[in-house]
C-alpha positions, 0 to 999 in steps of 0.5 A: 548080789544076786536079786533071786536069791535076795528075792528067795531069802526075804521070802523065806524070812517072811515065812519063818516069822509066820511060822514062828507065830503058828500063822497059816499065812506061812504057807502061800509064802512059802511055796513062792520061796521054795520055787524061788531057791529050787532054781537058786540050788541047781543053779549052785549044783546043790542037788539036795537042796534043790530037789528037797524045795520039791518036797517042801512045797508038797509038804508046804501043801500038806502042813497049810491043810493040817494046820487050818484044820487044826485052827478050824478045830481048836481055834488057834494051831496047837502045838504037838510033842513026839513020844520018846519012840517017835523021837528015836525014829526019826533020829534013826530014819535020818541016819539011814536015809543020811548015809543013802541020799549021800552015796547016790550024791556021790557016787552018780552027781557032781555035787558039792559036798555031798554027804554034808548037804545030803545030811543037812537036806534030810534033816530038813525033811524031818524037820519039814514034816514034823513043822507040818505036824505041828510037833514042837520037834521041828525047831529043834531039827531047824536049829540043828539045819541053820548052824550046819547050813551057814558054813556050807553056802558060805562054802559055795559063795551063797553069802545072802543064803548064808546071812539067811540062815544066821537070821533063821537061826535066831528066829528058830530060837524065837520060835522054839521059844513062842512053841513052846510057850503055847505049848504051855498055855494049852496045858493050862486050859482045863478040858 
C-alpha cells in the first residue's frame, strides 16, 4: 500500500464530510489533498486526473471564497439549484470538452485509458465549479464521478484511490441527501 496515496485518500475523506456539511474548513483540506494526488496520478500516467488537481486547487481557492462570503452574508452556506438552461449546458459543455480533452489524450500522450479518464475528468471539473457555486448540481456530477472512477483505478492498480472513491460514493449520497434537506429548509424560512 503506498503511504502517499493513503495520506491523499484520507485527506480527501476528510474533505468530503466538510463538504458534505457545507463546513468551509473543506477547503484547506482540500488543497493538501489535491497537491497530494496530483504527484499520485503522474506518477499512475493518469494525465487528466493529474492535471485536473491543478484546477481543483484553483477551484478550491475559489469555492473557500465564494462560500465564506456566502456564510458572511446568510449565516450559514446556502445552497443554489441550476435552471433548466444551466443544466443542458453544462451537459453539452462536458460532452464537447469530453470528445476534446480525450483526442489530445490520445493522440499526443501515452495515457491509460484516455477517453475514460478524460471523461471522468471533465465531469470533475463541472462538478468542481458547480460544488464551489454552492449548486446542489454538484453531487449529482460527483455520484456519476465515483461509480465511473471505482473500475478505472481498480484498472491502474490504485486499490486505496479505488476504496476511496466507494467511501465517496456513499458520502456523495449523504451529501446530496443533507443539500438537499437545507436546500429545504432555506425555502421555509419566510423573507
Amino acid at each position: 500500500m503506498n503511504p502517499v496515496e493513503l495520506c491523499a485518500a484520507a485527506l480527501v475523506v476528510i474533505n468530503v464530510v466538510l463538504v458534505a456539511r457545507r463546513s468551509v474548513w473543506n477547503y484547506p483540506v482540500a488543497l493538501a489533498a489535491v497537491a497530494i494526488y496530483g504527484w499520485v496520478f503522474a506518477g499512475a500516467r493518469l494525465y487528466s486526473d493529474a492535471l485536473l488537481q491543478g484546477f481543483f486547487f484553483a477551484a478550491n481557492l475559489y469555492g473557500w471564497r465564494n462560500w465564506a462570503r456566502s456564510r458572511a452574508t446568510a449565516g450559514e452556506v446556502m445552497v443554489e439549484r441550476l435552471s433548466d438552461g444551466a443544466r443542458t449546458g453544462w451537459v453539452l459543455a462536458g460532452l464537447v470538452a469530453t470528445l476534446l480533452w480525450g483526442t489530445l489524450m490520445h493522440r499526443f500522450t501515452d495515457a491509460s485509458y484516455p477517453w475514460w479518464d478524460a471523461g471522468l475528468a471533465i465531469t470533475s471539473v463541472i462538478a468542481q465549479w458547480l460544488q464551489a457555486r454552492r449548486a446542489i448540481e454538484s453531487w449529482w456530477l460527483w455520484i456519476a464521478v465515483d461509480c465511473g472512477s471505482m473500475p478505472l483505478y481498480l484498472a491502474k492498480g490504485l486499490w486505496v484511490t479505488a476504496a476511496l472513491y466507494a467511501l465517496l460514493l456513499a458520502i456523495a449520497a449523504a451529501g446530496l441527501i443533507e443539500w438537499s434537506r437545507a436546500r429545504g429548509r432555506q425555502h421555509m424560512v419566510p423573507a
